[in-house]
C-alpha positions in Angstrom: 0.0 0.0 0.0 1.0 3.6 -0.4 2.8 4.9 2.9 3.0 8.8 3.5 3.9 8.6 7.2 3.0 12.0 8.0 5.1 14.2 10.9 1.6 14.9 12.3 3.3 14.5 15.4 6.8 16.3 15.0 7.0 18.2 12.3 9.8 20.8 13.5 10.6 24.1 12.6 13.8 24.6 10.7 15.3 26.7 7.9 14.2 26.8 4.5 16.9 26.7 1.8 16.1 28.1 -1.2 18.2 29.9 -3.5 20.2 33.0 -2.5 17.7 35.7 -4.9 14.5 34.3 -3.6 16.0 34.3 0.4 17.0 37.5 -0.2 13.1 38.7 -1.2 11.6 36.8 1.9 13.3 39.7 3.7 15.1 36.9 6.2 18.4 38.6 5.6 17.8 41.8 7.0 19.6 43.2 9.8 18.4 42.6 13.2 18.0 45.0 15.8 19.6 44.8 19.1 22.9 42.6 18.2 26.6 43.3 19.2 28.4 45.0 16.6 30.4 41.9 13.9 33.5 42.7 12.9 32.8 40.0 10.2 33.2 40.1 5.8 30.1 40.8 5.7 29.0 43.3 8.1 28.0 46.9 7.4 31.4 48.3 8.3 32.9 46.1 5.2 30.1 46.9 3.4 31.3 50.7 3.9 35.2 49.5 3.5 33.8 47.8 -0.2 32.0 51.0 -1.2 35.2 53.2 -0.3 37.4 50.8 -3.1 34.6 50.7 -5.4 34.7 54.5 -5.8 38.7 54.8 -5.6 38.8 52.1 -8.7 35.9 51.3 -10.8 37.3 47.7 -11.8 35.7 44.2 -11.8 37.4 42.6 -9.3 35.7 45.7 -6.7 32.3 45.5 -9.0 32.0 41.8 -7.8 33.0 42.6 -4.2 30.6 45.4 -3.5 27.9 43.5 -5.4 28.2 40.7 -3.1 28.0 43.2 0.1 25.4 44.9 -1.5 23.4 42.2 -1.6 24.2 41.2 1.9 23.1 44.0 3.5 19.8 45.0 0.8 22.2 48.3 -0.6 19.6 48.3 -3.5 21.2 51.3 -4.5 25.3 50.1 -4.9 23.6 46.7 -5.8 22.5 48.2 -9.2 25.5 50.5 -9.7 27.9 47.4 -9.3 25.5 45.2 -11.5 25.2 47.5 -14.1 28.9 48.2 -14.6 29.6 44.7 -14.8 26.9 43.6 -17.3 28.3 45.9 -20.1 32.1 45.7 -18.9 34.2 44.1 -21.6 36.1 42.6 -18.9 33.4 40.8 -17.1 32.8 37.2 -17.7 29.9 35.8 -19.5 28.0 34.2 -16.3 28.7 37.5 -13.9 27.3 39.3 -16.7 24.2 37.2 -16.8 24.2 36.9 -12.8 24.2 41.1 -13.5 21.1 41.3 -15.9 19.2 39.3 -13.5 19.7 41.0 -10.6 18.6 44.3 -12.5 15.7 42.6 -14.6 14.4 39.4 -12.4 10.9 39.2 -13.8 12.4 38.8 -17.5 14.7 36.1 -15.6 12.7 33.9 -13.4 12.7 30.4 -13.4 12.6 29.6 -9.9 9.5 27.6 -10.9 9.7 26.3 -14.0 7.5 22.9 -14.0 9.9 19.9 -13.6 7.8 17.5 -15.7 10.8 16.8 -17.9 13.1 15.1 -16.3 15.8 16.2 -19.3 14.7 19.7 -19.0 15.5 20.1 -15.6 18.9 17.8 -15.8 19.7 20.9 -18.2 18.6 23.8 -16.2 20.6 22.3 -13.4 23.3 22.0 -15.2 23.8 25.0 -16.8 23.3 26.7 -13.5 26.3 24.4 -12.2 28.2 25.1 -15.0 27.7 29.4 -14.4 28.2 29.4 -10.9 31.6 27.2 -11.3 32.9 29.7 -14.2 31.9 32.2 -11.1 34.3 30.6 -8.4 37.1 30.8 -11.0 37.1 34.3 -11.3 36.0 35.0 -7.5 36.9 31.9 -5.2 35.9 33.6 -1.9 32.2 34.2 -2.9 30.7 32.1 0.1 27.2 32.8 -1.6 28.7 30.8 -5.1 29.9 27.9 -2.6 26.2 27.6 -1.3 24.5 27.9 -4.3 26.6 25.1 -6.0 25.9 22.9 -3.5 22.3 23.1 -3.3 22.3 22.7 -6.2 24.6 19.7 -6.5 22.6 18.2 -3.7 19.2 18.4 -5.6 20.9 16.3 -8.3 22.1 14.0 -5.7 25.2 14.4 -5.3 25.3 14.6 -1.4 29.6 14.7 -1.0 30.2 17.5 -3.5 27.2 19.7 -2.0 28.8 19.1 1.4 32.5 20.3 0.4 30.6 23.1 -0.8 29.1 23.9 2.1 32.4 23.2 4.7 34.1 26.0 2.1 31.0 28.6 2.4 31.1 28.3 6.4 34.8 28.6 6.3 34.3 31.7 4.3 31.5 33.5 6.0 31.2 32.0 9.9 29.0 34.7 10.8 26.7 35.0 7.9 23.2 34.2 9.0 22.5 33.2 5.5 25.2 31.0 5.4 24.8 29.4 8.9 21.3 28.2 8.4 21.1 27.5 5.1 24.7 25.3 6.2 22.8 23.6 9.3 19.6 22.8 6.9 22.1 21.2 5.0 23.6 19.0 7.5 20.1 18.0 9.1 19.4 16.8 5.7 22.2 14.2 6.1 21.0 12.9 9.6 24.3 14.8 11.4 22.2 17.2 13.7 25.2 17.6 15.8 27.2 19.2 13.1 24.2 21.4 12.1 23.7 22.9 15.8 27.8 23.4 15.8 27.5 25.3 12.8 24.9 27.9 14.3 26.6 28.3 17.4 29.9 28.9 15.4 28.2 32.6 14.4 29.3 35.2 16.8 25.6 36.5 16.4 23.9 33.3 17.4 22.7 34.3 21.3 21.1 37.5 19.8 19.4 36.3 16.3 16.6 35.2 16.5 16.5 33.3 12.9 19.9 31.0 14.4 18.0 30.4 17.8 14.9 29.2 16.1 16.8 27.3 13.9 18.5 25.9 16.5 15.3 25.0 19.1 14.0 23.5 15.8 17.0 20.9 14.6 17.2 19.8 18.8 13.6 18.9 18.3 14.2 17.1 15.4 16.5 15.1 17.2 14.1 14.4 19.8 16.6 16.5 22.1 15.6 19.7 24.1 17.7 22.8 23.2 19.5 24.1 26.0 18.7 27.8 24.3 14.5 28.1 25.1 15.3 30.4 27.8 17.9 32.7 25.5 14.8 32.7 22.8 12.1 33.3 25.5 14.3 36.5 26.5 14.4 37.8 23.1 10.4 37.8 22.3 10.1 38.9 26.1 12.4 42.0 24.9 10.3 43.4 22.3 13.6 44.4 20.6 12.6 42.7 17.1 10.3 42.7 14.6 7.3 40.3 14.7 8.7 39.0 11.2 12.1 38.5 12.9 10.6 36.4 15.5 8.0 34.3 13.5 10.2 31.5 13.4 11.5 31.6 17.6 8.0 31.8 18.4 7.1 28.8 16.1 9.8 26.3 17.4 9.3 27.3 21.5 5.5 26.7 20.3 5.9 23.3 18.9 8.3 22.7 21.6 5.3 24.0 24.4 2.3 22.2 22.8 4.8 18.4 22.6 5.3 19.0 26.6 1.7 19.2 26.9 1.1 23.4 27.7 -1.4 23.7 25.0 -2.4 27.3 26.2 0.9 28.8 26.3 1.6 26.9 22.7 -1.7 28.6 21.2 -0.1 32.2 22.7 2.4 31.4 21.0 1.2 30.2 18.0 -0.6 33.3 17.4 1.8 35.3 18.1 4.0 34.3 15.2 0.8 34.6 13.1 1.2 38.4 13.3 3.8 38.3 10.9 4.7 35.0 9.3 6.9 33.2 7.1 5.5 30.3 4.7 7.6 28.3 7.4 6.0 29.2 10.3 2.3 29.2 8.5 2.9 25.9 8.0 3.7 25.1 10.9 0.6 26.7 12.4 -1.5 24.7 10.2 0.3 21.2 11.1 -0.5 22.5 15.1 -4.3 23.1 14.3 -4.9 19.5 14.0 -3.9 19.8 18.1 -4.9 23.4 18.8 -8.6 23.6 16.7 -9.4 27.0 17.9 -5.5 28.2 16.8 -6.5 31.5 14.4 -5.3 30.5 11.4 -7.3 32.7 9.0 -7.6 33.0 5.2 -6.5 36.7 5.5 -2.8 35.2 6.9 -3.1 33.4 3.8 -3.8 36.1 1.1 -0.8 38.1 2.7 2.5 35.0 3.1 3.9 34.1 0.2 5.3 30.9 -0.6 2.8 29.0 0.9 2.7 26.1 -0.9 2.9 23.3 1.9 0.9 25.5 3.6 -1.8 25.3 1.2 -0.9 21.6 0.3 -1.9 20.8 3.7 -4.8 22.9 3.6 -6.4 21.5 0.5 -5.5 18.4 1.6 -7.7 18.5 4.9 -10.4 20.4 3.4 -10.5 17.5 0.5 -9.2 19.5 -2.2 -7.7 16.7 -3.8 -6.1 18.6 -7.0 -5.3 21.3 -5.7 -3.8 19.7 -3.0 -1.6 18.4 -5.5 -0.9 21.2 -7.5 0.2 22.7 -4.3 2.3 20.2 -3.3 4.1 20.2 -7.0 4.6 23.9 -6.1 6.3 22.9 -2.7 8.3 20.5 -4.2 9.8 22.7 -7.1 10.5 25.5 -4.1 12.4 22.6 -2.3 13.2 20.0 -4.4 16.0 18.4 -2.2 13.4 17.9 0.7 11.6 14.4 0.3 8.3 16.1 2.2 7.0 17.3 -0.5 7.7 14.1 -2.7 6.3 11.8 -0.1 3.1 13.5 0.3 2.5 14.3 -3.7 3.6 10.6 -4.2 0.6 9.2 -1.6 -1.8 11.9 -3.2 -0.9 10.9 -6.8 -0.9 7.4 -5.8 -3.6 6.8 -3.1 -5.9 9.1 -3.3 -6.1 10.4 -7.6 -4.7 7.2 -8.5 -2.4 8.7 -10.7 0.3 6.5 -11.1 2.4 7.8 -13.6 2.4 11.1 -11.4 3.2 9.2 -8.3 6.2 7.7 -10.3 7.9 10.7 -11.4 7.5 12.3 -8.5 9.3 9.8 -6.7 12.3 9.5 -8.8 12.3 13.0 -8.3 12.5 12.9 -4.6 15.2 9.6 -4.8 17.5 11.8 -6.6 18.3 13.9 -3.3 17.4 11.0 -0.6 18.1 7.9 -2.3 17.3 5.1 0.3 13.6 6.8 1.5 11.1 4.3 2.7 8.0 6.0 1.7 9.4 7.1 -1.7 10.4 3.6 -2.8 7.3 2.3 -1.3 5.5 4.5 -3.3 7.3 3.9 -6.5 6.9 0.4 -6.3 3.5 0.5 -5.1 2.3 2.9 -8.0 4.4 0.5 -11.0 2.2 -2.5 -9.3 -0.9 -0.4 -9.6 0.2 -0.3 -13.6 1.1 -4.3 -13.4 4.6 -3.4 -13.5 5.9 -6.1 -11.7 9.2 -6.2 -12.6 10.3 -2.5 -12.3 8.7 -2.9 -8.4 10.8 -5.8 -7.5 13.3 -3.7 -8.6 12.3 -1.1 -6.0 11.3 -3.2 -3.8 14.8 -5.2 -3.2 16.3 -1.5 -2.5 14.7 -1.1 0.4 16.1 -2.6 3.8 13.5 -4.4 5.5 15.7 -5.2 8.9 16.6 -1.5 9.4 13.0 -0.3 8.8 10.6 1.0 12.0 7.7 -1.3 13.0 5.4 1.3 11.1 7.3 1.2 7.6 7.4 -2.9 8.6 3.5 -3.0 8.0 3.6 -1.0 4.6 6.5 -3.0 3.3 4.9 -6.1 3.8 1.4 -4.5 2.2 2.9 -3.7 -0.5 5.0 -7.1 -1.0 1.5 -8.7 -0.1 0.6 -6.5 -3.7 3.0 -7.7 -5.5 2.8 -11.3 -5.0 -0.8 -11.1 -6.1 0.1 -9.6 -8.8 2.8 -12.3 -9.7 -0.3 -14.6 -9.9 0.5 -15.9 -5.9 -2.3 -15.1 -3.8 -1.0 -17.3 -1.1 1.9 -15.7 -0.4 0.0 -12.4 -0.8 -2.5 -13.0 1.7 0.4 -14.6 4.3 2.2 -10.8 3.8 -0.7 -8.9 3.9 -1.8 -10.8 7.3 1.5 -10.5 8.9 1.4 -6.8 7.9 -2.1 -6.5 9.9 -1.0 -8.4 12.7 2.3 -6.3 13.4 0.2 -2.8 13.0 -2.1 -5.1 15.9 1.0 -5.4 18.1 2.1 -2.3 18.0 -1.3 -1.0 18.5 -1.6 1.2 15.6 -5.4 0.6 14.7 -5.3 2.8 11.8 -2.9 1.3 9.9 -3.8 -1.9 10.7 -7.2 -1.2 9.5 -5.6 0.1 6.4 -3.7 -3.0 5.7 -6.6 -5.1 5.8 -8.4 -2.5 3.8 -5.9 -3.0 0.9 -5.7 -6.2 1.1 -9.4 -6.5 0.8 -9.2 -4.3 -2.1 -6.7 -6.7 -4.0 -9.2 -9.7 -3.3 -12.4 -7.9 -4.5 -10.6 -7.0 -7.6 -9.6 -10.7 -8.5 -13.1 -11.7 -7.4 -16.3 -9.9 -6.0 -17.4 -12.1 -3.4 -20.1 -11.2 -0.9 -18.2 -11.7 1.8 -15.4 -9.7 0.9 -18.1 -6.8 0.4 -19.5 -7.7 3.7 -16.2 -7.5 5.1 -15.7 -4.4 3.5 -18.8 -2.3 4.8 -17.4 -3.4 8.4 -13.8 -2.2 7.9 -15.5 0.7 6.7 -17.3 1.2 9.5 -14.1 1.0 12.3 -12.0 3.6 9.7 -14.6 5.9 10.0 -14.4 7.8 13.5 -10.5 7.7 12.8 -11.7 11.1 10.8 -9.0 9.7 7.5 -9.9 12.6 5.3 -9.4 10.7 2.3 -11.1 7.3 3.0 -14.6 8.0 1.2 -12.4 8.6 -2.0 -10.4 5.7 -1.2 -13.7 3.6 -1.4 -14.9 5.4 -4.2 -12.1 4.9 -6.1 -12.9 1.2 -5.4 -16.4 0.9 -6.1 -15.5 2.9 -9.4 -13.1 0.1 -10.1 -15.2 -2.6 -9.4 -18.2 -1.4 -11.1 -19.9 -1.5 -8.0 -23.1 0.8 -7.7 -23.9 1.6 -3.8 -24.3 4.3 -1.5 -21.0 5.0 0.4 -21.9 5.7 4.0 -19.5 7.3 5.7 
């Protein structure tokens, strides 16, 4: 069966990474209030230092370097003067010259979502981009921003080592770049080492008074199922009213989670609305994960109309409101804004594959989401799950012998032996099947998971009404039905739907 294991439990606050240009509008970079002066590379005092060379010598070499500070520290104003000399300079190399004209003309430039569908397409894009940003570190070596560009980038395509040397240079570069330090620890939280990612925020000399590390921070610890020794610190900071709601969306959002997972609901709704005055997509969607435990949390359509870059936002939204294709429009939408996060694969894969029983969908977006975490239960499930659903047996073996059953939680145990309980029926060995299928009931019993237990002898039902419509199997069916019901699964009246539809069965679904 198709497994989306949903974090409806502990989903966790921590950074975004997207690229540099798009950061840079979410107005996350700006400088906070109330910090001890850095004496950094990229501090305003540089900044001044770059603009004093810049007028002295009008060359490339100090184009590039006051661009980058520019940028830094929102100089709109030096940003443009330095782009504009370089992208009609006869000096300046092709890709800072294009790096130029889209930083003075980004609406005639963006691609940031240009619909993946084509798998060669986007190999190109990607490449090209790798290609531009390399040319980049040859002329200018010490541009931390290139070093963390290329390796997102190099870690969407899958290539997890080169992204990280990428990184360790970046951090090297610019310790105390906020940019740079969470966008470094999103990195390493990626790989599993949360240890290394919580070193690297604490590494910035600005991390006790920045709000966007300690969140960051609070977030990754909770990941780890550790508590972060730095609450207090980012209790002290919303208590100080020294920042900007916008600044503190994020703090307020991970001491939040934190609250409502020790059980104080009412300070976690305080919270919780209190980052709602002026959130991030981040932090939104965060709110809406905590409304399945806080009902009354004011989350309103008006925070909506005015957050941009909602799109797991509104892919959870649409999703609990039944909005199936929109819901997975959404969730395309997230993916293409993060397309090295398997989130937003998993849950477009069980949409595509469970609920719109689009197969082919389900399949692309899961070798999507393989490229960047290769060994994922839930998107190998899914993969081989959606080729059975087409009778593709031999591309789900495939899958299927990737995955390593002895390493997997009790939970992934029961889907993986669904889904082999599939594919044995499919291979024309309905004994076997039905021995997996049971085995995958009877583990979700023993670990008391009702729901998915239910759910595996849903499936497996399913399979055996397909091969033969038997009363019994109906009857069984309608009673199944019955105990899935006050679970409140959103999507189980489609899922029986779906069934009936294929079984040319003609009934009332009462549920």
């Amino acid at each position: 069966m198709a497994g989306w294991v949903h974090n409806e439990k502990n989903r966790n606050v921590i950074p975004r990474w997207r690229d540099f240009k798009q950061t840079l509008q979410s107005k996350e970079l700006s400088p906070i209030g109330n910090t001890k002066p850095l004496q950094e590379p990229l501090s305003p005092n540089f900044h001044t230092g770059k603009i004093r060379d810049w007028e002295a010598t009008k060359s490339v070499k100090n184009a590039v370097e006051l661009l980058n500070s520019s940028i830094i520290l929102e100089d709109q104003v030096y940003s443009a003067e330095a782009a504009s000399f370089l992208r009609f300079n006869i000096n300046a190399t092709k890709p800072l010259k294009d790096v130029s004209e889209r930083l003075l003309f980004p609406t005639e430039h963006d691609d940031s979502f240009i619909q993946l569908l084509d798998l060669d397409q986007f190999d190109q894009i990607i490449g090209n981009k790798i290609n531009s940003l390399r040319q980049c570190l040859n002329h200018n070596p010490f541009n931390s921003i290139s070093w963390i560009e290329l390796g997102r980038l190099f870690l969407i395509i899958g290539k997890e080592h080169a992204a990280e040397r990428c990184i360790l240079v970046a951090t090297q570069l610019s310790p105390d770049n906020r940019y740079i330090s969470r966008v470094a620890s999103r990195f390493f939280t990626h790989t599993g080492d949360y240890k290394k990612a919580k070193h690297i925020l604490k590494s910035n000399i600005a991390f006790k008074f920045d709000p966007w590390l300690l969140s960051a921070d609070i977030g990754i610890s909770s990941l780890d199922n550790k508590a972060s020794f730095n609450i207090k610190r980012g209790t002290e900071l919303i208590i100080s009213k020294n920042h900007s709601p916008y600044d503190l969306n994020e703090l307020l959002s991970a001491i939040a989670t934190v609250e409502l997972n020790s059980g104080s609901v009412k300070n976690s709704k305080r919270l919780f609305n209190q980052s709602l005055v002026s959130p991030n997509d981040n932090s939104l969607a965060q709110a809406v994960w905590a409304k399945n435990h806080i009902l009354d949390l004011d989350v309103n359509q008006g925070i909506f109309d005015r957050t941009p870059n909602i799109f797991e936002a509104k892919a959870y939204q649409f999703f609990y409101s039944k909005s199936w294709g929109p819901a997975y429009s959404s969730t395309l939408q997230w993916f293409i804004d993060q397309p090295f996060s398997r989130e937003p694969a998993a849950f477009g894969s069980f949409i595509a594959a469970s609920v719109l029983e689009k197969y082919d969908e389900a399949i692309k977006i899961s070798n999507y989401g393989l490229r960047a975490t290769p060994g994922d239960f839930t998107l190998l499930n899914n993969l081989a799950f959606s080729y059975l659903k087409k009778d593709d047996t031999v591309n789900a073996q495939q899958v299927l012998n990737k995955i390593n059953a002895e390493g997997l939680s009790e939970q992934y145990k029961v889907v993986y032996l669904a889904t082999r309980g599939l594919l044995y029926y499919k291979l024309g060995q309905p004994e076997i099947g039905g021995l997996l299928y049971r085995q995958a009931s009877e583990l979700a019993g023993k670990i008391k998971d009702k729901k998915l237990q239910l759910f595996a002898d849903f499936h497996h039902l399913s399979i055996q009404l397909e091969l033969q419509k038997k009363e019994e199997h109906l009857l069984k069916l309608d009673a199944l039905v019955k105990q899935l019901a006050p679970l409140q699964v959103v999507y189980l009246k489609d899922l029986v739907k779906n069934l009936f539809k294929r079984l040319d069965i003609d009934k009332p679904i009462n549920i």
